[in-house]
OpenMM code with the backbone's topology and positions (N, CA, C; nanometers):
from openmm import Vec3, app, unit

residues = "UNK UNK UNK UNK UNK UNK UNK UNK UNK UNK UNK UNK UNK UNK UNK UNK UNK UNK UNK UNK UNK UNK UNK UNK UNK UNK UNK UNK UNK UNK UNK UNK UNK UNK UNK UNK UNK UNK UNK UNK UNK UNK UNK UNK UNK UNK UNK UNK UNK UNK UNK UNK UNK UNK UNK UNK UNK UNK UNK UNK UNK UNK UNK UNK UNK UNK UNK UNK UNK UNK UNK UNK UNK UNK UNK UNK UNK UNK UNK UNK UNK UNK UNK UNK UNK UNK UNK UNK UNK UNK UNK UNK UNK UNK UNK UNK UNK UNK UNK UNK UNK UNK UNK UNK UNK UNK UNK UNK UNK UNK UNK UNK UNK UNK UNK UNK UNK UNK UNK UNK UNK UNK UNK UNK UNK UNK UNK UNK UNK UNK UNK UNK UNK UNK UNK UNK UNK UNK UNK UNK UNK UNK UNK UNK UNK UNK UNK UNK UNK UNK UNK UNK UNK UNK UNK UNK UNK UNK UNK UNK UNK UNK UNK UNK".split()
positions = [
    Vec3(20.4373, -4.3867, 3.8905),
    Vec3(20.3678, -4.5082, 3.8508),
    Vec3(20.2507, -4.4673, 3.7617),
    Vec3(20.2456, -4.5502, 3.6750),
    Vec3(20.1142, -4.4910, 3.5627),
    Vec3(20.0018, -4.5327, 3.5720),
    Vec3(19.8594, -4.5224, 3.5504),
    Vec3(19.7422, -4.5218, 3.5930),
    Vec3(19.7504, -4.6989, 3.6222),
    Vec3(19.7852, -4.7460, 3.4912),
    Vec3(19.7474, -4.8864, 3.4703),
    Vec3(19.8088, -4.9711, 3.5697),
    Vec3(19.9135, -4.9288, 3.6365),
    Vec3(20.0354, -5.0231, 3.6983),
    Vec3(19.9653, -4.9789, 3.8975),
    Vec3(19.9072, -4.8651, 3.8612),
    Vec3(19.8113, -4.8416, 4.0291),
    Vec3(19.6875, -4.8875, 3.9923),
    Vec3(19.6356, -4.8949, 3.9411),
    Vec3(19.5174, -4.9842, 3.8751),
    Vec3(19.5442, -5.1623, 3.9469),
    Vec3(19.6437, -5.2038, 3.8976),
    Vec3(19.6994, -5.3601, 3.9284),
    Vec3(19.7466, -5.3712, 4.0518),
    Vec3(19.7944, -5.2861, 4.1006),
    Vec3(19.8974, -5.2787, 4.2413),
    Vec3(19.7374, -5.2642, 4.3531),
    Vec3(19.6745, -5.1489, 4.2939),
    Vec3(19.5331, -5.2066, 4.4139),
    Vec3(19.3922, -5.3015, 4.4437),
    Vec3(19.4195, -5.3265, 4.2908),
    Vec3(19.3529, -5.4552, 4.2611),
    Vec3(19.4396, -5.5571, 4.4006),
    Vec3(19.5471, -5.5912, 4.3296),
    Vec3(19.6261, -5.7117, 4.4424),
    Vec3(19.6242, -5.6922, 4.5676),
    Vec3(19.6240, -5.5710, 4.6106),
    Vec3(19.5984, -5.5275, 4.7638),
    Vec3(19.4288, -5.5236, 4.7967),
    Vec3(19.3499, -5.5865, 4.6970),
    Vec3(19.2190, -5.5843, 4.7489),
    Vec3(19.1803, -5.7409, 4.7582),
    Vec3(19.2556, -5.7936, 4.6888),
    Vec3(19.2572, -5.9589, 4.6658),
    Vec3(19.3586, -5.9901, 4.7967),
    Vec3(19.4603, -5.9629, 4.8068),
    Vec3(19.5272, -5.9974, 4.9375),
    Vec3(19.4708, -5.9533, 5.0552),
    Vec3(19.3956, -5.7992, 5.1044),
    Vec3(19.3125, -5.8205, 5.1491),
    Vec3(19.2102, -5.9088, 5.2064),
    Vec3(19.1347, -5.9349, 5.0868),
    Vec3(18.9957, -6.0497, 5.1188),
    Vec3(19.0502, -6.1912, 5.1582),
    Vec3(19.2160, -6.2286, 5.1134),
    Vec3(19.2420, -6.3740, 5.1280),
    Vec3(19.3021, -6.3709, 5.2493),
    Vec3(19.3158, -6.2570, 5.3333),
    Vec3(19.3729, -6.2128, 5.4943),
    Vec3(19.2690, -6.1838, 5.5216),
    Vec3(19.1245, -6.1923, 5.5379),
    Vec3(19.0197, -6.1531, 5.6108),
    Vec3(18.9911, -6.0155, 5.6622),
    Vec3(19.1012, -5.8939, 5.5817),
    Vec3(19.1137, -5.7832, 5.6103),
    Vec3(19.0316, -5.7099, 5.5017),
    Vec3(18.9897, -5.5629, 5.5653),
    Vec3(18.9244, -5.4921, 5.4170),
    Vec3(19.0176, -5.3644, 5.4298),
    Vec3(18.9924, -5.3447, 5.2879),
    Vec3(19.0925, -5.2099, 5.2239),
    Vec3(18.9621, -5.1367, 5.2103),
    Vec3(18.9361, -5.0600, 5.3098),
    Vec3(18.8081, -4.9326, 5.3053),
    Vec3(18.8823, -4.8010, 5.2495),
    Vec3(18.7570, -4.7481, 5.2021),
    Vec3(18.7451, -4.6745, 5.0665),
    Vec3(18.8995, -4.5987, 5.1453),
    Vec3(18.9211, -4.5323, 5.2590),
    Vec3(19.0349, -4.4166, 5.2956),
    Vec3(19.1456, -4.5579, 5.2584),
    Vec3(19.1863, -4.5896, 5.2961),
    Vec3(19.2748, -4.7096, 5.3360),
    Vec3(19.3565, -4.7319, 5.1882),
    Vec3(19.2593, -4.7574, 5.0989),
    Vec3(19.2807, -4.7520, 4.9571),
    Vec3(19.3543, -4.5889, 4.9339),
    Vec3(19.2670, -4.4762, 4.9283),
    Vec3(19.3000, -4.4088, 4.9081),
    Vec3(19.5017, -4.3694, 4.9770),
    Vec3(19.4771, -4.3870, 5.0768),
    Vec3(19.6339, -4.3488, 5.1159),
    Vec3(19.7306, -4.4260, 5.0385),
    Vec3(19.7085, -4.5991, 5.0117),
    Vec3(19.7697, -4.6960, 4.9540),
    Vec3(19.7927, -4.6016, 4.7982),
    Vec3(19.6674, -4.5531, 4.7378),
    Vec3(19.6765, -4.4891, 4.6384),
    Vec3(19.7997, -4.3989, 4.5879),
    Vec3(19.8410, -4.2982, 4.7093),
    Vec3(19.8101, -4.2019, 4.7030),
    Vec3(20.0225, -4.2363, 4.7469),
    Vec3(20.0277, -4.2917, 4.8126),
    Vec3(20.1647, -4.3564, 4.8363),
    Vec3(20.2434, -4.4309, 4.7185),
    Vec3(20.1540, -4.5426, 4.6572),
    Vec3(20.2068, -4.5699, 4.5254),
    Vec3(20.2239, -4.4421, 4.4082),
    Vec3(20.1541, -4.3679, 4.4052),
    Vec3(20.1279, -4.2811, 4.2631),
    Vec3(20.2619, -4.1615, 4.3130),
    Vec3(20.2573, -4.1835, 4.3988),
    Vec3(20.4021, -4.0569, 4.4914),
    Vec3(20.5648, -4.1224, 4.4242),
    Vec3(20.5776, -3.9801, 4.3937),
    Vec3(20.7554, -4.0362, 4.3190),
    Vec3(20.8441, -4.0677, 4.4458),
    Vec3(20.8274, -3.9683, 4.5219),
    Vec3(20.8757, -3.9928, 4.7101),
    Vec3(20.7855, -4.0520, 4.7915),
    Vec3(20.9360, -4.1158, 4.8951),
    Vec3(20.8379, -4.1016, 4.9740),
    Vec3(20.7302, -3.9727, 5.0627),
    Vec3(20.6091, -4.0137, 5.1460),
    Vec3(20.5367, -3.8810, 5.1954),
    Vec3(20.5106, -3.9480, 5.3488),
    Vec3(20.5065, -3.8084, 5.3956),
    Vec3(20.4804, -3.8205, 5.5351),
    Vec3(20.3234, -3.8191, 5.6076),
    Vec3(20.2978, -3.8777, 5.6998),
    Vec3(20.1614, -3.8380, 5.7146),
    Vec3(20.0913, -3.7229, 5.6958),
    Vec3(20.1364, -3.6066, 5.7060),
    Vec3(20.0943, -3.4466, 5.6841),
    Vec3(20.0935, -3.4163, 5.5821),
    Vec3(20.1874, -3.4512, 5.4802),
    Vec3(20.1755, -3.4780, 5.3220),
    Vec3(20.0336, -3.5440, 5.2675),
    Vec3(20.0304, -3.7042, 5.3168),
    Vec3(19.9267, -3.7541, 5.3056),
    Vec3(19.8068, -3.6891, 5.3191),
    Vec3(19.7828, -3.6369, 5.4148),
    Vec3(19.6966, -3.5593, 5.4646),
    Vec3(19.6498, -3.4464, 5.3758),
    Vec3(19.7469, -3.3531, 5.3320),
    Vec3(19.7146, -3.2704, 5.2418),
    Vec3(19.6344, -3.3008, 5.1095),
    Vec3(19.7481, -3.4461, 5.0663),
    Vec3(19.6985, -3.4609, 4.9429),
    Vec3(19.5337, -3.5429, 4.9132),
    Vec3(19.5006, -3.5681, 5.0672),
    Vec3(19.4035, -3.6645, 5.0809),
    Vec3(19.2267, -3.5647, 5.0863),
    Vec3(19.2984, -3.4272, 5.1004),
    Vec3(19.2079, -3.3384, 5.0822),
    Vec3(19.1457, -3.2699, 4.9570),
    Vec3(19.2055, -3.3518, 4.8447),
    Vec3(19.1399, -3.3672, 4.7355),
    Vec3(19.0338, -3.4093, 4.6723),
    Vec3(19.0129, -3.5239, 4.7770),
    Vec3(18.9235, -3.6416, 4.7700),
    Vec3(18.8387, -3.6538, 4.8581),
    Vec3(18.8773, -3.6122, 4.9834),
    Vec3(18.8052, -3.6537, 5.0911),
    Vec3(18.7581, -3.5104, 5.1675),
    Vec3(18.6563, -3.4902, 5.2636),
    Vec3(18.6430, -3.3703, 5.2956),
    Vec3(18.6621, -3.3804, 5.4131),
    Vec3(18.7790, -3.3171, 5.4284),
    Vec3(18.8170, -3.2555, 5.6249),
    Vec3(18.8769, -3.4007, 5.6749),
    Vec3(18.9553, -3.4493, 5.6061),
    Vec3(19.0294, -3.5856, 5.6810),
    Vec3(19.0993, -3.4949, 5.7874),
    Vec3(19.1255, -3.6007, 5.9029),
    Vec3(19.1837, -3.5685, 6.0242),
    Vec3(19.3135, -3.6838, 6.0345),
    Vec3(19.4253, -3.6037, 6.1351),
    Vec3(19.5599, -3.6891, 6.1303),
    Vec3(19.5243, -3.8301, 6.1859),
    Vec3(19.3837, -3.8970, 6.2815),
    Vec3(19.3678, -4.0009, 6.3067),
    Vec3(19.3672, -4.0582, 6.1773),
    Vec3(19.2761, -4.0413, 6.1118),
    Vec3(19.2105, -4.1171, 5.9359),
    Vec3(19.3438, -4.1678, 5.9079),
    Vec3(19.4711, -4.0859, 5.8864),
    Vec3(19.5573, -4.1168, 5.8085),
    Vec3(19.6377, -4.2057, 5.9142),
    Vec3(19.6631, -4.1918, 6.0128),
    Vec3(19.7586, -4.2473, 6.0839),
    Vec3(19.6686, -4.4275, 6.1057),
    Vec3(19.5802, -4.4316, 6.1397),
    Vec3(19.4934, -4.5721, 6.1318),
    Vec3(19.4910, -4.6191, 6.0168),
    Vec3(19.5272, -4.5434, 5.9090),
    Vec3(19.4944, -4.6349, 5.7366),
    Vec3(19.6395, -4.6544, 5.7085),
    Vec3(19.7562, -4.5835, 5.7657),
    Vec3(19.9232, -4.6386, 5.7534),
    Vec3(19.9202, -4.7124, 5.8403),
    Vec3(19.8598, -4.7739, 5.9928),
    Vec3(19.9029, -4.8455, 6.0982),
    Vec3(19.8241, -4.9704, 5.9829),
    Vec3(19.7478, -5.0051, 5.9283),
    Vec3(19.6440, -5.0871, 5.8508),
    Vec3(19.7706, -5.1256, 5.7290),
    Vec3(19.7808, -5.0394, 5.6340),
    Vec3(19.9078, -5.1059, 5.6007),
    Vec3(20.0153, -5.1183, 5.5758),
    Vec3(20.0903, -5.0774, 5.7077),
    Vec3(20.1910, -5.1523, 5.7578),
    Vec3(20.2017, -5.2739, 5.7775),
    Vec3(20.0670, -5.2954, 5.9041),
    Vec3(20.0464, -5.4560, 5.9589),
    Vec3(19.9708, -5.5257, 5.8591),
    Vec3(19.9597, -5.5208, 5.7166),
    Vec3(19.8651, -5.5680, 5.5967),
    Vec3(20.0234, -5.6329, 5.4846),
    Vec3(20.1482, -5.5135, 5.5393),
    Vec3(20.2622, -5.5541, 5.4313),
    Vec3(20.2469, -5.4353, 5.2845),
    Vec3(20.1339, -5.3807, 5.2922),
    Vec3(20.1516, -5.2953, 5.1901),
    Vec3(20.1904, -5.1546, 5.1970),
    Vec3(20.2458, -5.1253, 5.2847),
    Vec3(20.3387, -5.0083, 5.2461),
    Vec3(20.4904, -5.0456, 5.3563),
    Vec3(20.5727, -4.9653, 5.3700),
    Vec3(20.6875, -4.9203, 5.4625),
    Vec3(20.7042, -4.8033, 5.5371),
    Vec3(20.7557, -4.7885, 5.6364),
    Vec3(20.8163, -4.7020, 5.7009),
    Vec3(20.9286, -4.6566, 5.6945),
    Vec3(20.9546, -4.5534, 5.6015),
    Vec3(21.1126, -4.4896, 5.6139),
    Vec3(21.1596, -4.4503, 5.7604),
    Vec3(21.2427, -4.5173, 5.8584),
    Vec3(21.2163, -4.4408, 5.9812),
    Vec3(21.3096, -4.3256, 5.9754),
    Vec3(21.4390, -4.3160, 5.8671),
    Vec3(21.5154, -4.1911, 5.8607),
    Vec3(21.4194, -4.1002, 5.8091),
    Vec3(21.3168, -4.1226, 5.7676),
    Vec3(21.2698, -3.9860, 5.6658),
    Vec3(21.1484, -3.9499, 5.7411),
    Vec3(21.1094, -4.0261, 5.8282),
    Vec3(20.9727, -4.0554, 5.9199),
    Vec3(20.8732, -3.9864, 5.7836),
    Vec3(20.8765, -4.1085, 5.6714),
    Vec3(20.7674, -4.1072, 5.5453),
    Vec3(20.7666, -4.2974, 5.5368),
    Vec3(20.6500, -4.2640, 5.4181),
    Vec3(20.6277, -4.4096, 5.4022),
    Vec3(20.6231, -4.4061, 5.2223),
    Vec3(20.5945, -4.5245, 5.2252),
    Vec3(20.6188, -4.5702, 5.1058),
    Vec3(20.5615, -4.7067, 5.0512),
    Vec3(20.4628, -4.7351, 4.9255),
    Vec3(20.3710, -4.7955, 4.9024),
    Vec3(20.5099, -4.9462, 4.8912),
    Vec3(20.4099, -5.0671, 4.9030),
    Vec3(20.5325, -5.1979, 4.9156),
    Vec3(20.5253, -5.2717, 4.7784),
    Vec3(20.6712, -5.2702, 4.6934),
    Vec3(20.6684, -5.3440, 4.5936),
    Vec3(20.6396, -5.4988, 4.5606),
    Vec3(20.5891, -5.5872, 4.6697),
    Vec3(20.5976, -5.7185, 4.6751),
    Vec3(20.5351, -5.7679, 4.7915),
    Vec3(20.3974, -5.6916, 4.8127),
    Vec3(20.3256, -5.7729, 4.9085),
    Vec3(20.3121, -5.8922, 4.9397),
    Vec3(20.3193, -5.9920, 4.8977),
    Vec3(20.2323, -6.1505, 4.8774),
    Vec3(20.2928, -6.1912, 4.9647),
    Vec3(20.4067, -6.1354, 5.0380),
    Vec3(20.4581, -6.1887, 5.1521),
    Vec3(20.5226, -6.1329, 5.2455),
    Vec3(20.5473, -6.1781, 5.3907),
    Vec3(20.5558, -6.1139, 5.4572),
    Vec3(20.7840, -6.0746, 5.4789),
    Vec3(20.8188, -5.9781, 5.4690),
    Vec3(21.0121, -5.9399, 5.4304),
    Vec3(20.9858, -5.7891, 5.4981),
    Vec3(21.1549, -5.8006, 5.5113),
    Vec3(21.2148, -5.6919, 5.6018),
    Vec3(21.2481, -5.6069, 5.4800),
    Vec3(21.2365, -5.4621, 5.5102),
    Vec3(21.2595, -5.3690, 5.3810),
    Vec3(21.4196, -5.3657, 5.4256),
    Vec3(21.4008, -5.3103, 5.2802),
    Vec3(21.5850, -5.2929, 5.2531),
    Vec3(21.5828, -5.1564, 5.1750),
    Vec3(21.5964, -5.0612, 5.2185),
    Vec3(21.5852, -4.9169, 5.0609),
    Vec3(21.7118, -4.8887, 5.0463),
    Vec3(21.7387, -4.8300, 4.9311),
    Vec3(21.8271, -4.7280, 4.8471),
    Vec3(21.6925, -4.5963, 4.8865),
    Vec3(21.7663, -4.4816, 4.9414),
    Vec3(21.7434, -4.3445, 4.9394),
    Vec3(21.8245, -4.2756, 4.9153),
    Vec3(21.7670, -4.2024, 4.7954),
    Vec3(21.8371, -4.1164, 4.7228),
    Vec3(21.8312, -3.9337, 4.8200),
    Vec3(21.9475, -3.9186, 4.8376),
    Vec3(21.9469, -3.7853, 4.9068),
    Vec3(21.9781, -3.6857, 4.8174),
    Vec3(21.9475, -3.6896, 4.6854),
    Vec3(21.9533, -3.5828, 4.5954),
    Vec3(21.8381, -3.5373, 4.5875),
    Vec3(21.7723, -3.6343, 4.4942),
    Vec3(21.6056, -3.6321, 4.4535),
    Vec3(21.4705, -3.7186, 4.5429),
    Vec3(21.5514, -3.7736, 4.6218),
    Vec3(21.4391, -3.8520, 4.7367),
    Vec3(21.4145, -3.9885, 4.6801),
    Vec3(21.4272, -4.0217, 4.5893),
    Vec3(21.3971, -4.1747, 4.5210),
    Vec3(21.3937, -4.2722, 4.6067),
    Vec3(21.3078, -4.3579, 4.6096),
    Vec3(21.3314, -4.5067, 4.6925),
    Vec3(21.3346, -4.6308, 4.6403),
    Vec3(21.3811, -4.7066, 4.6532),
    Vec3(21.4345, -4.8244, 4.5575),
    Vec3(21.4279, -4.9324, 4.6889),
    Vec3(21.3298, -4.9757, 4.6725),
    Vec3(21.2968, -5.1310, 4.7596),
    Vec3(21.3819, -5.2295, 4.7031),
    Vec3(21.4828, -5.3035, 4.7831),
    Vec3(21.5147, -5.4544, 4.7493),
    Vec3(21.4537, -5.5452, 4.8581),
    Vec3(21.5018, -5.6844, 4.7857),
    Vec3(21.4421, -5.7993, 4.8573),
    Vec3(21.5591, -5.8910, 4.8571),
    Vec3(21.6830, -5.8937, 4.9710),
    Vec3(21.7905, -5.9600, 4.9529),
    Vec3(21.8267, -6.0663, 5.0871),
    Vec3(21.7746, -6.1899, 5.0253),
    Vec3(21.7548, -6.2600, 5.1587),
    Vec3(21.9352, -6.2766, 5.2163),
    Vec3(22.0416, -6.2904, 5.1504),
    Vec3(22.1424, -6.2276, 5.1673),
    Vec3(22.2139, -6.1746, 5.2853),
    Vec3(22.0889, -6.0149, 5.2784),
    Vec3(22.1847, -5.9399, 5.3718),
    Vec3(22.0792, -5.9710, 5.4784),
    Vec3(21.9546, -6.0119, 5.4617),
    Vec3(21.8947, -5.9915, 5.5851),
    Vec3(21.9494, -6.1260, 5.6302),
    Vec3(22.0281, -6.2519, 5.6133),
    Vec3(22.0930, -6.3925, 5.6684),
    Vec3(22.2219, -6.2933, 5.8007),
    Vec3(22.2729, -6.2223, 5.6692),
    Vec3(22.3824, -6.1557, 5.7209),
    Vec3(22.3306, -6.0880, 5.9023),
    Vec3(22.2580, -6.0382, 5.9005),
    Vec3(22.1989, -5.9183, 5.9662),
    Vec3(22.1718, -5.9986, 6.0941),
    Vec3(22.0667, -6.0873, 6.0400),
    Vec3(22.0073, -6.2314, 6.1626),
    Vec3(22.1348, -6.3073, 6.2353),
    Vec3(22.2671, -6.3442, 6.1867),
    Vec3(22.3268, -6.4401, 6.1919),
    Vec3(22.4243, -6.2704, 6.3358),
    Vec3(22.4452, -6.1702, 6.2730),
    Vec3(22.5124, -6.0802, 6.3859),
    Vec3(22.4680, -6.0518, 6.5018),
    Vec3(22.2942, -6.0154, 6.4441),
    Vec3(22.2018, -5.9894, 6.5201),
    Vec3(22.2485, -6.1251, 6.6847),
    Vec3(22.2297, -6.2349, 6.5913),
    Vec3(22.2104, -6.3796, 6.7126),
    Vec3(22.3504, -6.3846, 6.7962),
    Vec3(22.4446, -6.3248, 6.6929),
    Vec3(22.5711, -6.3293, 6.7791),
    Vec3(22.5915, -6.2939, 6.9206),
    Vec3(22.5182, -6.1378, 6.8890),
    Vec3(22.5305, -6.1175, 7.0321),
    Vec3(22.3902, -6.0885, 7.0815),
    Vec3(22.3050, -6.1704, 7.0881),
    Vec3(22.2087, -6.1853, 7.1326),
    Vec3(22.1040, -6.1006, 7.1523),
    Vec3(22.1233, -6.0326, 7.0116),
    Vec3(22.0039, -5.9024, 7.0242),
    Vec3(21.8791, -5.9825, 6.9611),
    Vec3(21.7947, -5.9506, 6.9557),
    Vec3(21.6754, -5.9594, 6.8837),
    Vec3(21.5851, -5.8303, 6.8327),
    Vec3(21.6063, -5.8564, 6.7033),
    Vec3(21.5654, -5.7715, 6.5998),
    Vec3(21.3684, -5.7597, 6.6124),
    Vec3(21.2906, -5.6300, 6.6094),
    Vec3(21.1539, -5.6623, 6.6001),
    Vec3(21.1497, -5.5946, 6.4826),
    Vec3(21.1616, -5.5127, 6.3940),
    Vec3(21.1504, -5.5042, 6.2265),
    Vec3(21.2746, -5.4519, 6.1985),
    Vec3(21.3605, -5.5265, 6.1191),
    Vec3(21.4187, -5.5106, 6.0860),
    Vec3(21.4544, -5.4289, 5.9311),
    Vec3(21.4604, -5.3112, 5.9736),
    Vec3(21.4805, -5.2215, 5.8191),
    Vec3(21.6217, -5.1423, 5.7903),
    Vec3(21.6689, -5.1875, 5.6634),
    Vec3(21.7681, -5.1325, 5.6131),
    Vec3(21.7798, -5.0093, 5.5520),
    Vec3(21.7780, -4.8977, 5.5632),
    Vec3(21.7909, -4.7834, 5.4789),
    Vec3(21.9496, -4.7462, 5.4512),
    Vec3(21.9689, -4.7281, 5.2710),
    Vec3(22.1213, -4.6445, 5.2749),
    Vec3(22.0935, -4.5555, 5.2098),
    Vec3(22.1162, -4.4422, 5.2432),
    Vec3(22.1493, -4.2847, 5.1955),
    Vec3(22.2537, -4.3031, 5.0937),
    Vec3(22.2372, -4.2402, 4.9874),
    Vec3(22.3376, -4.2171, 4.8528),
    Vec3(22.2651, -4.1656, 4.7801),
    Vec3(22.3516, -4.1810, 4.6604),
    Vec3(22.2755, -4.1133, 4.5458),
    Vec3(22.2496, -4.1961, 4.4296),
    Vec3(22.1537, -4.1386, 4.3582),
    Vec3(22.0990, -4.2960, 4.2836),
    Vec3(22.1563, -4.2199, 4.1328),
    Vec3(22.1845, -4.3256, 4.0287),
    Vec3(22.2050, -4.3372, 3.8893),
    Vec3(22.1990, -4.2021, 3.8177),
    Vec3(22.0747, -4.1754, 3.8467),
    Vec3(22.0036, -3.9949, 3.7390),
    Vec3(22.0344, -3.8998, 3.8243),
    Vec3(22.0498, -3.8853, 3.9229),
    Vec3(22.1617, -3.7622, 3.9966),
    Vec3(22.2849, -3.7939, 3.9806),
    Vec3(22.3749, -3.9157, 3.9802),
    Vec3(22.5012, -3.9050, 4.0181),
    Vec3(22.5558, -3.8586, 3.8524),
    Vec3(22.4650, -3.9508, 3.7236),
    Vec3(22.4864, -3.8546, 3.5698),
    Vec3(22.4823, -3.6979, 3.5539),
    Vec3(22.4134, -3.6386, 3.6671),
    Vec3(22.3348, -3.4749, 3.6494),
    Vec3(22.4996, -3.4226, 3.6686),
    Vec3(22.5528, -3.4747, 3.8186),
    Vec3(22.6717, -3.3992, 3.8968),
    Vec3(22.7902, -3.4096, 3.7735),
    Vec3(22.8373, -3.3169, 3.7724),
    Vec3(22.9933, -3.2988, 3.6972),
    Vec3(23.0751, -3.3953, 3.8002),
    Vec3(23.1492, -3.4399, 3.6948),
    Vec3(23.2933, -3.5611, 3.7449),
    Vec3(23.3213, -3.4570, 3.8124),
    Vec3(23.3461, -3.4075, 3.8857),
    Vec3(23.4620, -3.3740, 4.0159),
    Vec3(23.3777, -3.3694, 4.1318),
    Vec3(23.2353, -3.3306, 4.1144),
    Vec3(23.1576, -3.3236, 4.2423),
    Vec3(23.1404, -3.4820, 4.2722),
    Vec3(23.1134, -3.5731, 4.1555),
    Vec3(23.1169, -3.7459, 4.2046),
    Vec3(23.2474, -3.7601, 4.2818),
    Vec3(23.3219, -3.7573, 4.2720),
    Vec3(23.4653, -3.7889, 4.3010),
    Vec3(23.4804, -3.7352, 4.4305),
    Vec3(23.4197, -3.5741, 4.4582),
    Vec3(23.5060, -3.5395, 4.5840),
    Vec3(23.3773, -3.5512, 4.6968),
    Vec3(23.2412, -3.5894, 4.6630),
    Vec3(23.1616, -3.6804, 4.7265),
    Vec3(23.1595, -3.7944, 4.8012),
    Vec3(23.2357, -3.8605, 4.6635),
    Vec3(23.2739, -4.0067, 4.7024),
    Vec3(23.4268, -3.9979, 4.8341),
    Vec3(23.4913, -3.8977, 4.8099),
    Vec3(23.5823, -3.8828, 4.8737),
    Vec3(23.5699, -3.8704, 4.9904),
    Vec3(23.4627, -3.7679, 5.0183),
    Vec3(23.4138, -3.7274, 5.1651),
    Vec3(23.3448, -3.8646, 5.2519),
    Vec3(23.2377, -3.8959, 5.1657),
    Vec3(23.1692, -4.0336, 5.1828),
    Vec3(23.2770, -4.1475, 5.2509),
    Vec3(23.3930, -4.1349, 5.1833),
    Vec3(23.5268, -4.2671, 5.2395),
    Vec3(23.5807, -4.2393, 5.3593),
    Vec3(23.5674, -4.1426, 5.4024),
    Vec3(23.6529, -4.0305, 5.5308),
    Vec3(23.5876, -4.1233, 5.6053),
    Vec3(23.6705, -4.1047, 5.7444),
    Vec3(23.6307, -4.1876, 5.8585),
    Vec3(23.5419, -4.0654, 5.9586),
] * unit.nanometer
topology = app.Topology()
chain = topology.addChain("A")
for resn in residues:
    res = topology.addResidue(resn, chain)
    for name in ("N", "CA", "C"):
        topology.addAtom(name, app.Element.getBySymbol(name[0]), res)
């Protein structure tokens, strides 16, 4: 993400903030920062590292209280396969993540498909489970890896991938 586009993305998380009666303190920001500007997702210990740039002697509480902040704020996610997170493309409201994870290069690709989450609710009720966050993750490979692989490694991928 380029300066200008994390520039706007924490602007809106400081305005959504103040119109939720919540504050984005100076760490809080920073992790939000620090999650958007990340090509992957990162894990708290990641975070942590990279947060020692900025900050002097952060501790795993700091970080773990400024992801529990936004989570319950809507501005980031929880990969729970990757146990990483990931800054949220569409705060302004409150939706169940849906990712594309790329298991080549790590990429994450947020959708918003009211769709599958109807789908999901309507099975879910069938048999009487009840869902408390409901998150979709699929493992594959995204567009700019599957161009990198030579036609036969797509193919006998995809092949393995079909196996029962």
């Amino acid at each position: 993400m380029d300066k200008q586009r994390l520039a706007e993305v924490l602007r809106r998380a400081e305005r959504l903030c103040a119109e939720r009666g919540a504050r984005l303190t100076r760490q809080r920001r920073t992790v939000l920062a620090l999650l958007c500007a990340s090509d992957t997702p990162l894990s708290a210990y990641e975070l942590l590292d990279r947060m020692r740039a900025g900050i002097r002697n952060p501790a795993p509480p700091t970080v773990y209280r400024a992801l529990d902040f936004l989570l319950e704020q809507g501005l980031a996610h929880k990969l729970e396969s990757l146990h990483a997170f990931v800054g949220c493309t569409h705060p302004e409201h409150p939706h169940a993540g849906q990712f594309l994870i790329c298991a080549d290069c790590g990429d994450v690709e947020e959708l918003e498909s009211q769709a599958i989450m109807q789908s999901l609710r309507s099975a879910a009720m069938a048999i009487g489970f009840e869902t408390r966050r409901p998150v979709v993750e699929l493992l594959g490979t995204c567009t700019q890896c599957a161009r990198r692989q030579p036609p036969s490694a797509v193919a006998m991928s995809a092949a393995a991938r079909s196996k029962p």
